[in-house]
N, C-alpha and C positions, 0 to 999 in steps of 0.2 A: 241313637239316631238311625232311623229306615237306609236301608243304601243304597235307595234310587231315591231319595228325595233332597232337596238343598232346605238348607237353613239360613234365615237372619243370623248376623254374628256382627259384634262389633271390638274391634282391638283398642284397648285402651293404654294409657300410660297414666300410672298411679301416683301421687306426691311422695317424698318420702317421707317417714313419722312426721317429724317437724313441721313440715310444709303440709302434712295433711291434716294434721289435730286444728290449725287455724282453720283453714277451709273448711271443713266438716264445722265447726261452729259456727260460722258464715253463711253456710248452708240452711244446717238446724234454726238460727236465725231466724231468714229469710221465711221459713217453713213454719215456724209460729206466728211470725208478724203478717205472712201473706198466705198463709193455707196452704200451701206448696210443696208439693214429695219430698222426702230425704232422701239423698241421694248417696253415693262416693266421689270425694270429688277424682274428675280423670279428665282425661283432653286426649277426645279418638284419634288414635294414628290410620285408622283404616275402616271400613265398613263396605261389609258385603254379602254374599250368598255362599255359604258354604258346599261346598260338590262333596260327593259319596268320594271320595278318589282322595281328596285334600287330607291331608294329615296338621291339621292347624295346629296341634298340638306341639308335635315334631317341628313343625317351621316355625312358631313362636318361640321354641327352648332352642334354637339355632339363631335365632335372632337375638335374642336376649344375650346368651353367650358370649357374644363379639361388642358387646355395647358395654359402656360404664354409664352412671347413671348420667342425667340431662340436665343440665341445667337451665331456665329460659328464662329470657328479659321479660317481663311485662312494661308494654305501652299504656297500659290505660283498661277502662270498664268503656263498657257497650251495652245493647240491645238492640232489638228489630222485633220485627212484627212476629218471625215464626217459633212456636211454641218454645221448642230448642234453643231459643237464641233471644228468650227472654233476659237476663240481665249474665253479666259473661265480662272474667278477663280476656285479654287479649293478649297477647303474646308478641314475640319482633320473629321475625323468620328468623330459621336456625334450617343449616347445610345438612347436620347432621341429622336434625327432627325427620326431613326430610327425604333423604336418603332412606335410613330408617323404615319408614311407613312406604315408599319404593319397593326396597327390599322383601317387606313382607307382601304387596301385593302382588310381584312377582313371581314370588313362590307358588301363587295359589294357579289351579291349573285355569280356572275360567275366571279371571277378575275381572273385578266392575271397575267404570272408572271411579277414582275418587279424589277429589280433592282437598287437599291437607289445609286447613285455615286453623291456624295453634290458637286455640282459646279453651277456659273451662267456665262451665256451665255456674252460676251460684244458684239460678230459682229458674223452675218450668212452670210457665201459667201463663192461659188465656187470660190476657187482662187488657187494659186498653194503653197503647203507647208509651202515653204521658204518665198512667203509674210504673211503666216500665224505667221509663228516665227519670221521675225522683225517687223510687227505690235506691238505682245507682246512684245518685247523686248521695244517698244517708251514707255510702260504704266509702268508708277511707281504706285507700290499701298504702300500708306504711313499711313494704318491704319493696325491694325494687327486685326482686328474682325467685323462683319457684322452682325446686328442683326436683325431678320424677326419679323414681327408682327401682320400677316396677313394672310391667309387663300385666294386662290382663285380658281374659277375653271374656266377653260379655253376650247371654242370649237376653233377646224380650220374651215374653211371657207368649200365654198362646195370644192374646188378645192383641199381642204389639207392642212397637216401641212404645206408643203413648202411656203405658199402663209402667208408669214409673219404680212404683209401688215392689212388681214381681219380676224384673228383671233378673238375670241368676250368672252368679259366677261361676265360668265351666273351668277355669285355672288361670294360674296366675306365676311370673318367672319373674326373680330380684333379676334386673339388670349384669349382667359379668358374671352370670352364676348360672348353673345348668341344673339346679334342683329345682322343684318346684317351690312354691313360697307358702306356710302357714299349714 
């Protein structure tokens, strides 16, 4: 990375095995029956610009360190109009989620604001509302909690977030662990 220039990044939190091997087929799903990226599934703790000065690396494996993994309620399935926010669990607030994603944004020397809304993505695609809301409506979720175990940090591609597809993982930290993961 140049060291006068910022970068897109986005911090993510990972399911752990179990909880990702469903989701990632829910995903995959999605992505045969509606044409739609494959993705990992995650639920951003933070998003922002990266500074020449910031050591994300370092503040991520600091962060990670002092956490065990997470555990979260799910409320229910969603969607909305924005690309992002096409069909999506949701989550109940969690203290700790929260703090959390705090934590890391105040490490960073120039943060953006952001605000924490816990949900994971299942399908990204312009499509019109009403297939957005009976997509969800085909998905039963038959577990009542999702639990993260992982730390990631994620750039977009030169094109952008929108460009699904090349996304790229810059590292990644198991929760209560100070090595890096894989």
């Amino acid at each position: 990375m140049a060291d006068t220039a910022t970068a897109p990044f986005a911090v993510w939190l990972v399911p752990a095995p179990s909880d990702r091997r469903w989701l990632s087929k829910v995903i995959q799903d999605y992505a045969v029956e509606y044409d739609t990226p494959v993705f990992e599934p995650h639920l951003t703790l933070y998003s922002g610009d990266l500074q020449p000065e910031d050591n994300l690396e370092e503040i991520v494996a600091e962060s990670a360190a002092t956490e065990s993994p997470i555990t979260l309620e799910i409320m229910g399935l969603d969607y909305a109009e924005n690309y992002f926010r096409t069909g999506f669990i949701t989550f109940a607030p969690s203290d700790r989620l929260a703090r959390l994603s705090r934590t890391l944004r105040d490490r960073l020397s120039h943060p953006k604001e952001y605000t924490l809304d816990p949900h994971l993505s299942l399908m990204y695609k312009d499509i019109p509302i009403e297939q957005k809301r009976l997509a969800m409506l085909r998905f039963v979720v038959s577990v009542q909690t999702v639990t993260f175990d992982t730390i990631e940090v994620v750039m977009p591609s030169d094109r952008g977030w929108l460009d699904v597809a090349h996304w790229t993982e810059q590292f990644r930290y198991s929760l209560a662990q100070s090595a890096p993961v894989g």
